[in-house]
Backbone as a printed PyTorch tensor [residue, N CA C, xyz], in Angstrom:
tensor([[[-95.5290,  63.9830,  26.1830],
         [-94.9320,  62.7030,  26.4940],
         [-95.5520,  61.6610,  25.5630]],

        [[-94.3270,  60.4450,  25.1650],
         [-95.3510,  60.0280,  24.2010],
         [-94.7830,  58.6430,  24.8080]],

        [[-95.8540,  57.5700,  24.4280],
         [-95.9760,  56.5330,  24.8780],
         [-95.7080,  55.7470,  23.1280]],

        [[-94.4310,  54.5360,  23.6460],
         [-94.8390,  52.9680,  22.9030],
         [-95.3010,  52.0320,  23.7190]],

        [[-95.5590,  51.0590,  23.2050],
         [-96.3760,  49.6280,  23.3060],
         [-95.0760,  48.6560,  23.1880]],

        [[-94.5270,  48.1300,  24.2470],
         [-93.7360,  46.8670,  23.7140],
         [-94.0460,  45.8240,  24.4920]],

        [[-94.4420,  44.8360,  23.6820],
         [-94.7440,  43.3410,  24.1300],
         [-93.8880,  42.0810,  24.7760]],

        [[-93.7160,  41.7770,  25.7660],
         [-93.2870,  41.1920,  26.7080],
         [-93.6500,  39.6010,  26.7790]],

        [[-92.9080,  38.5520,  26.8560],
         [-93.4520,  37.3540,  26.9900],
         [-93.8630,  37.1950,  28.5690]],

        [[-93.9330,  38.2210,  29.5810],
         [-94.3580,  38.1260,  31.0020],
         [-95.1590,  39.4950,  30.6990]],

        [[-95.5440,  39.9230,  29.9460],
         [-96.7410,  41.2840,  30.1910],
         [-96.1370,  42.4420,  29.0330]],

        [[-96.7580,  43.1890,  29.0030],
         [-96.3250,  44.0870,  28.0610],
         [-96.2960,  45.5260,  28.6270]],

        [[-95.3340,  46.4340,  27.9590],
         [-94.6620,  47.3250,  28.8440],
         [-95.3300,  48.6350,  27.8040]],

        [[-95.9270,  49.5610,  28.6100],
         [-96.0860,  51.5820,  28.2010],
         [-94.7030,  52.0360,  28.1850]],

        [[-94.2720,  52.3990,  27.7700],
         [-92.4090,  52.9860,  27.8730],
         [-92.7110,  54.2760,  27.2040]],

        [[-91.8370,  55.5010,  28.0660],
         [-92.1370,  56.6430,  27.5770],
         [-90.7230,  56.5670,  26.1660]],

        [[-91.6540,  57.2410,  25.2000],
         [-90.2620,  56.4710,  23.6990],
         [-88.8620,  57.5180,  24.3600]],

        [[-88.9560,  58.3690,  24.7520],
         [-87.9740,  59.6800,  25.4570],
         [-86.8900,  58.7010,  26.0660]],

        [[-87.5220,  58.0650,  27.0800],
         [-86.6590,  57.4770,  28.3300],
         [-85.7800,  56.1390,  28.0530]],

        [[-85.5270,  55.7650,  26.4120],
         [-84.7470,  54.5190,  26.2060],
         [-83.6450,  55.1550,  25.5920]],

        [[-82.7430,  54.6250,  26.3910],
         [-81.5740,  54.8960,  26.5050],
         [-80.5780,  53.9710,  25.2800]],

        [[-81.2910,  52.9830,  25.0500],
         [-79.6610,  51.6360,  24.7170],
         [-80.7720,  50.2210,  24.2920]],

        [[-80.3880,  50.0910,  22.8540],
         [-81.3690,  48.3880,  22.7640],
         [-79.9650,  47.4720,  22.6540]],

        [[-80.4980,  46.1170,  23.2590],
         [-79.0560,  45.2690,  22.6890],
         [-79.8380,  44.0470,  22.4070]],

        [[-79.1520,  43.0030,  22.0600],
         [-79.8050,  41.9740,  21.4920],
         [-80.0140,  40.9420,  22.3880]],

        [[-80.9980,  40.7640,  22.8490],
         [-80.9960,  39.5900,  24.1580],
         [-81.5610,  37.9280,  23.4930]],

        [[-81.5760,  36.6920,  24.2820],
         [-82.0160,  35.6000,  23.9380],
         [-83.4580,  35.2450,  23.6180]],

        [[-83.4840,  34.6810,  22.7270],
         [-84.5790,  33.4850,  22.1220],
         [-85.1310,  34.4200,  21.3540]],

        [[-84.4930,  35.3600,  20.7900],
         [-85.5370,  36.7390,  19.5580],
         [-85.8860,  37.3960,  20.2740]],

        [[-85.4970,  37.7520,  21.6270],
         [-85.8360,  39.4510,  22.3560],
         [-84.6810,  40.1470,  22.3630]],

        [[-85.1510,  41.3450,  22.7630],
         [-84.2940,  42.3220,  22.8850],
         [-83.9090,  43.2110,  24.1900]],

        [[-83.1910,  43.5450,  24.9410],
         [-83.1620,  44.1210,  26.0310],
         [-83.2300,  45.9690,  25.6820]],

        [[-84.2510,  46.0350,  26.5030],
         [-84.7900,  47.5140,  26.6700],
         [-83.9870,  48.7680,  27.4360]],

        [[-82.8420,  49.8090,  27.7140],
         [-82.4680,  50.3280,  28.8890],
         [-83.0820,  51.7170,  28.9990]],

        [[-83.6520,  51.2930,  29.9290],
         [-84.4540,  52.7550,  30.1290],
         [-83.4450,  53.8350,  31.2810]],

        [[-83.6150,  55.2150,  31.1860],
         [-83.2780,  55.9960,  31.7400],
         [-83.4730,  56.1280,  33.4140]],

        [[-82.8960,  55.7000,  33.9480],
         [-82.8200,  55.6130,  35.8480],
         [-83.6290,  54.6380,  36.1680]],

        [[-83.8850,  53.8050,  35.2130],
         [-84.2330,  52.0520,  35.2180],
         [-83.5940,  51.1510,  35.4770]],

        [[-84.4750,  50.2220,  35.7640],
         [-83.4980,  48.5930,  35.1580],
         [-84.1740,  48.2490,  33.7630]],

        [[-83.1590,  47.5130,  32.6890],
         [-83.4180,  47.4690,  31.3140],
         [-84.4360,  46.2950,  31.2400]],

        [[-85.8860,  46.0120,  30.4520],
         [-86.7500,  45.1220,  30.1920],
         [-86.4470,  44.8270,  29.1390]],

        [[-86.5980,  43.2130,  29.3890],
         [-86.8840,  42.1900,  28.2140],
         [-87.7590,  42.0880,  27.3590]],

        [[-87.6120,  42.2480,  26.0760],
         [-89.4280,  42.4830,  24.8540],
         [-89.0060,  41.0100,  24.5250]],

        [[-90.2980,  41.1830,  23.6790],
         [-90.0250,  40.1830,  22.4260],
         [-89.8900,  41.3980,  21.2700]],

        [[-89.3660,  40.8760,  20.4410],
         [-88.4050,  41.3160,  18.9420],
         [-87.1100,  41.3830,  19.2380]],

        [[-86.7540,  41.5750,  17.4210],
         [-85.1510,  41.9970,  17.1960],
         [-84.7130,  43.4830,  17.3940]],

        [[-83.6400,  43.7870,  17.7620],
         [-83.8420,  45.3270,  17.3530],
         [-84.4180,  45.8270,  16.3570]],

        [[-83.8780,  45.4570,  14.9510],
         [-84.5260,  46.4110,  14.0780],
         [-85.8940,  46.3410,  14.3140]],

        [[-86.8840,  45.3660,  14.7800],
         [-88.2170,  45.4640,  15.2330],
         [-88.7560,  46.5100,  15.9940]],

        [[-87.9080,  46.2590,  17.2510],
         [-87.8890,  47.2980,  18.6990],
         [-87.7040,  48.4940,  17.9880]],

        [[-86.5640,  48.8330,  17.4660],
         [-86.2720,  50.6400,  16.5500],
         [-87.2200,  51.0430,  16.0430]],

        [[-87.9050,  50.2040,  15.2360],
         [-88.8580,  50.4220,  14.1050],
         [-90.3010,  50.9460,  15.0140]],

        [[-90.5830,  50.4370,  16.1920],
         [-91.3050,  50.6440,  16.7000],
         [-91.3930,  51.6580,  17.8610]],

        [[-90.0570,  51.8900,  18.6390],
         [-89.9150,  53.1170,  19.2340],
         [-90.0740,  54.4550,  18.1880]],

        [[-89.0710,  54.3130,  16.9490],
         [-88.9570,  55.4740,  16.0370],
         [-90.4600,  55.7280,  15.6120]],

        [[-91.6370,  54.4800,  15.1970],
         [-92.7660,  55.2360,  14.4640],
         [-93.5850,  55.8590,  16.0040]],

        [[-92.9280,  55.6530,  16.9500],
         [-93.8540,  55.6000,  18.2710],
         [-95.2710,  56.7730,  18.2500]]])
């Protein structure tokens, strides 16, 4: 199981990189997260940020 790091303007989130399902582009330069039998979290970054950082996870 492998773990990313994504940073949160309310806390920052362990996300297993496996269990994301779907990034979309959310407000003020975040991105919405959808995790697998979740509800989707808010980061900070753009996607290509978020990708870049699930993919090197």
């Amino acid at each position: 199981m492998q773990f990313v790091l994504l940073n949160s303007r309310g806390g920052n989130y362990m996300v297993v990189a496996q269990n994301i399902a779907w990034l979309r582009t959310g407000e003020n330069g975040q991105t919405n997260v959808g995790i697998v039998g979740g509800s989707p979290l808010v980061v900070d970054g753009n996607i290509e940020e978020i990708a870049a950082i699930v993919l090197a996870g």
